[in-house]
N, C-alpha and C positions, 0 to 999 in steps of 0.2 A: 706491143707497145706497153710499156706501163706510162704509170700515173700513181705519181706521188705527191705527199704534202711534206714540203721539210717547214719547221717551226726553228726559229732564230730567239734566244733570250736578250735581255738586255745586258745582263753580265759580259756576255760576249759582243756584243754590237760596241759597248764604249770604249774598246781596246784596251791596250795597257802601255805601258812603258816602250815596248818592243813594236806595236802592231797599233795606228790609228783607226778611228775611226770608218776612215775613208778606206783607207789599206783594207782594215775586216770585208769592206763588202765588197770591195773588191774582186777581194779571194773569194767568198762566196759565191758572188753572178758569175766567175769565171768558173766557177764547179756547175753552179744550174745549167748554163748555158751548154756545157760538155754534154752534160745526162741530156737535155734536149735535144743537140744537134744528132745525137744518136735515132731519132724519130722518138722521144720520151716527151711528157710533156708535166708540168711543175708545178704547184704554186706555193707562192712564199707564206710562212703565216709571222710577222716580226712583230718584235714588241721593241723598243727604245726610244718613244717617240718623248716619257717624262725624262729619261734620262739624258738623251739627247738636249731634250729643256732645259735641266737643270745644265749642263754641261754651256750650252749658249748661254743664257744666263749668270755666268758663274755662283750656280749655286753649291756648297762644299755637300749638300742635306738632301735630301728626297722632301717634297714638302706632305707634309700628314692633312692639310686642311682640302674638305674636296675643291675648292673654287680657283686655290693654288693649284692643286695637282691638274685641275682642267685648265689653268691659263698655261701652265709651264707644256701641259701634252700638244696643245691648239701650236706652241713655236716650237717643238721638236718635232712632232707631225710633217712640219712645210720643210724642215731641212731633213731628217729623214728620206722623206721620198725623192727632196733634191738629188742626193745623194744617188740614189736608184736611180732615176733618170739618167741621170750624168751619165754612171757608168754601164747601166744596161745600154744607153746607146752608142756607146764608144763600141759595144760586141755586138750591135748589130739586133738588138730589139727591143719591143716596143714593150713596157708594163701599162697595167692599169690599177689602182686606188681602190680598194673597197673597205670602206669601217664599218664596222659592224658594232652594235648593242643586242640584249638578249630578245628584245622586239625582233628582228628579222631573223628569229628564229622558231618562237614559241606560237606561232601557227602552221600550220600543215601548207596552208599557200604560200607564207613567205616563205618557207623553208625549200618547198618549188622551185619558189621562184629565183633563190639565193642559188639553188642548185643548176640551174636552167642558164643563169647568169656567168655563173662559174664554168659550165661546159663550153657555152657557146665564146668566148674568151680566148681559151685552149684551143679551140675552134679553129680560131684567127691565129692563132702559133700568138699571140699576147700572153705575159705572165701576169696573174696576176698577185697583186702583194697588198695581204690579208694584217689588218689590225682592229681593234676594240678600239671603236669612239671614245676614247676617252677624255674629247675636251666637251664632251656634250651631258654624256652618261650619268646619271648618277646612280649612288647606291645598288639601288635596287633595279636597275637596267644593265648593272654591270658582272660578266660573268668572273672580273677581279683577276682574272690569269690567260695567258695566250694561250696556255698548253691545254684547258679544256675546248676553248675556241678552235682551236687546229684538229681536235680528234672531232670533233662537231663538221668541221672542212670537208675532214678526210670522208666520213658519211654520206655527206652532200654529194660528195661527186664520187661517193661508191672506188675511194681510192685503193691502190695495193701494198703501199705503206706508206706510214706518220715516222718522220725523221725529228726527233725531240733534238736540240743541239744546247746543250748546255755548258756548263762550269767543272763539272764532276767528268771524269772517267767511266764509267759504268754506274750501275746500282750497288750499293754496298749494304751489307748487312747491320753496320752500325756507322754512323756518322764518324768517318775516317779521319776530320780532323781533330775529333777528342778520344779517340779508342785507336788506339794502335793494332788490338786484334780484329777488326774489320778486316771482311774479305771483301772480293767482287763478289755481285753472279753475275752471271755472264748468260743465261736463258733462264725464261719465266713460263712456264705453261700456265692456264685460265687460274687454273687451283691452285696452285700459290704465290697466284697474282692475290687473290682473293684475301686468301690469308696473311702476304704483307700488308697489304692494304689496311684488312681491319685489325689486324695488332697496331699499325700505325707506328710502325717501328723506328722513323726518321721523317723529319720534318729540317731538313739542315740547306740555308739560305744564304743569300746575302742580303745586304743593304738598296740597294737598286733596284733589284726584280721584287714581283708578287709572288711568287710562284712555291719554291721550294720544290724539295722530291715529291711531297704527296700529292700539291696538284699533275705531277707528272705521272705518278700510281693513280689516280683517278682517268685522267685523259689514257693514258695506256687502256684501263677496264673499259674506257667508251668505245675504244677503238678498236678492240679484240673482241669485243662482243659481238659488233658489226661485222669481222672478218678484216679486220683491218692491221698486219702487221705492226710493231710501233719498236724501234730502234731508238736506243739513247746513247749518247754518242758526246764524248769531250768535244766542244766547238772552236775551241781552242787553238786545237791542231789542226791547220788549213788542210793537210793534206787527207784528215778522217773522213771528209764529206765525199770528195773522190773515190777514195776506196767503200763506202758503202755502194754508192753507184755502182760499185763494179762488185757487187756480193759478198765483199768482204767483211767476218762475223767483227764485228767490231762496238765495243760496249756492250750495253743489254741487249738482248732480243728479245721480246714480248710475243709469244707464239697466240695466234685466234683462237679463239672457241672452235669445237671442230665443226658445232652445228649455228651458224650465226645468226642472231635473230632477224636479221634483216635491214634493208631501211628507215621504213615507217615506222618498226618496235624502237627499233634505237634516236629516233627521233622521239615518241613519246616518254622514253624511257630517261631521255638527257636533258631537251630541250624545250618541252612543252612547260608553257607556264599551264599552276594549277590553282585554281581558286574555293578549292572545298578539300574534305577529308572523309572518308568513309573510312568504318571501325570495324573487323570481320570479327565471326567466332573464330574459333581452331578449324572447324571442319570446314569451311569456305576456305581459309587462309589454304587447307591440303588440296581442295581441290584447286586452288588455280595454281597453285607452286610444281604441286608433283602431278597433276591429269590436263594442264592447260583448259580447263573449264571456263566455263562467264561467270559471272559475280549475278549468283541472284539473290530477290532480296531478303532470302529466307535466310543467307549464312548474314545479314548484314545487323549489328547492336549499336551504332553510334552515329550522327550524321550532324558534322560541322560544317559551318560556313553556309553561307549562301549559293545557291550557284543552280541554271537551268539547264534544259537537256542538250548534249552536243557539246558541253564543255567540261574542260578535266580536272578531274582531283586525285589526290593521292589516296592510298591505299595500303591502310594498317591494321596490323595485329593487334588482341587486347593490350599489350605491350606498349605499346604507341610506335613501335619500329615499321616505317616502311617496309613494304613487300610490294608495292605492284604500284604504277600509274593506270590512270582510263581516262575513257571518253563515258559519258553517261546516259542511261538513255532514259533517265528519267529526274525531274529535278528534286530538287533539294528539301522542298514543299511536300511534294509529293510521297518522299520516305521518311520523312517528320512526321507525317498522319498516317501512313500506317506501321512504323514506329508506336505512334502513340497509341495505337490500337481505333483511330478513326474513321479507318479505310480497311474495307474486308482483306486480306490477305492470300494474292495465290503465289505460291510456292514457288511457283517455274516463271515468275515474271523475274527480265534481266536485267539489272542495272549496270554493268559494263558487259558488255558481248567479248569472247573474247580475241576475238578479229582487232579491237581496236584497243585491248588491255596490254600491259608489258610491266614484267620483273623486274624488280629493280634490284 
């Protein structure tokens, strides 16, 4: 049996000239529907619920103000899913509704329980079809793209691949519609995932969606790290969703790490909110990058933000560049005074263990 997560953008949920709205999804649930009656089982992760709004609405614009963008998502939201309804039950099943903000994810229980939720679902042979709150969300609750939210999914339920369904053909080397010498590529191993990524080589969009390539180069890193294939793929062409189902190399492939850090790392590692900062030397920064060590608090020179034991902060080099999330095991207070030379100093006390640390 597998278990997949395909992700749906808004470029392609609002049709075109050729292909409606209703028609796209259509084609769609009659492709999930195929890979499931196979004994496979799905979930959707879609975004189009502003765009859809704006579309009801006749508006010609995507609105920039968040209170717009929350009332236009709240009435593309209720025809969206109409829509699913409709025609999931016309093929004979039942979905279910889950939105999601970065709150149901950035604890260890909710993230559980998001996961618990999601299996037992599938359980029931129900699909379920995944979006970001966005008539509720603000700012700072929102993770701003579906395509991080779906490699966050694919996690949760420990999936075997993230199906990105975009605008674009493959990944290309240079944004193809201003460089004619763009190529594809066509497979990515971990390491020069890495390396596009942080060159940051294409950021090339449209007007409707949030997203772009690079939250799709981010969500790929979340999903490979985990062990989690990620496939991207023209959405375009009804017939491409098909033939990936059936193994066929089509788009990018995004190959895993060979050693994947797990669940619970890639849940600290993506999802956990953090409310402090701790500052390594160099020699703490080597020992937990290259010996997987705990942070004690002898490598530690800097300590921001407030924050008590049990809760997480991020974790940097004199640099200020991220290296590592943690859980703490000792508060904020505490390595402020002996920081400040207040509190005698033993060597071997640990401030992230590293059981519950992760690379970022």
């Amino acid at each position: 049996m597998k278990k997949w997560v395909v992700k749906i953008g808004t470029s392609i949920l609002r049709g075109n000239e050729d292909q409606s709205t209703e028609q796209v999804i259509e084609s769609l649930c009659k492709s999930l529907t195929s890979f499931i009656f196979k004994g496979n089982k799905v979930i959707l992760v879609t975004s189009g619920a502003v765009g859809l709004g704006c579309k009801k609405l006749n508006l010609n614009t995507r609105p920039k103000e968040l209170s717009a963008l929350q009332a236009v998502a709240a009435v593309g939201q209720v025809n969206l899913m109409t829509l699913y309804e409709k025609t999931m039950k016309k093929l004979g099943h039942n979905i279910a509704q889950i939105l999601i903000t970065k709150t149901d994810f950035d604890s260890r229980e909710s993230f559980n329980n998001a996961s618990k939720t999601f299996q037992k679902l599938i359980d029931l042979n129900v699909i379920p079809i995944v979006n970001e709150n966005d008539s509720i969300a603000n700012e700072e609750l929102k993770y701003g793209d579906n395509d991080t939210l779906s490699a966050l999914v694919a996690l949760a339920i420990n999936a075997n691949k993230l199906i990105l369904l975009t605008d674009i053909e493959n990944l290309y080397s240079k944004d193809p519609r201003n460089n004619e010498d763009a190529h594809p590529i066509k497979e990515v191993n971990s390491n020069q995932l890495k390396i596009i990524k942080d060159k940051n080589i294409q950021n090339y969009n449209n007007e409707w969606g949030t997203g772009g390539i690079t939250t799709k180069l981010i969500a790929a890193e979340i999903a490979t790290k985990g062990g989690v294939e990620v496939q991207l793929a023209d959405g375009r062409n009804e017939n491409n969703l098909i033939n990936i189902f059936n193994e066929k190399k089509i788009g990018t492939i995004f190959h895993p790490v060979d050693k994947p850090v797990g669940n619970k790392k890639s849940w600290l590692s993506h999802a956990i909110k953090t409310v402090g900062q701790i500052t390594l030397d160099e020699g703490a920064c080597l020992a937990i990058e290259q010996k997987g060590a705990s942070l004690l608090v002898v490598g530690v020179k800097e300590v921001e933000g407030d924050f008590t034991v049990n809760q997480a902060v991020r974790i940097v080099n004199t640099n200020k560049k991220e290296v590592a999330k943690g859980i703490t095991s000792m508060s904020s207070d505490s390595l402020k005074r002996i920081l400040n030379k207040k509190e005698n100093i033993n060597s071997s006390m640990i401030v992230v263990h590293r059981d519950v640390l992760a690379l970022t």
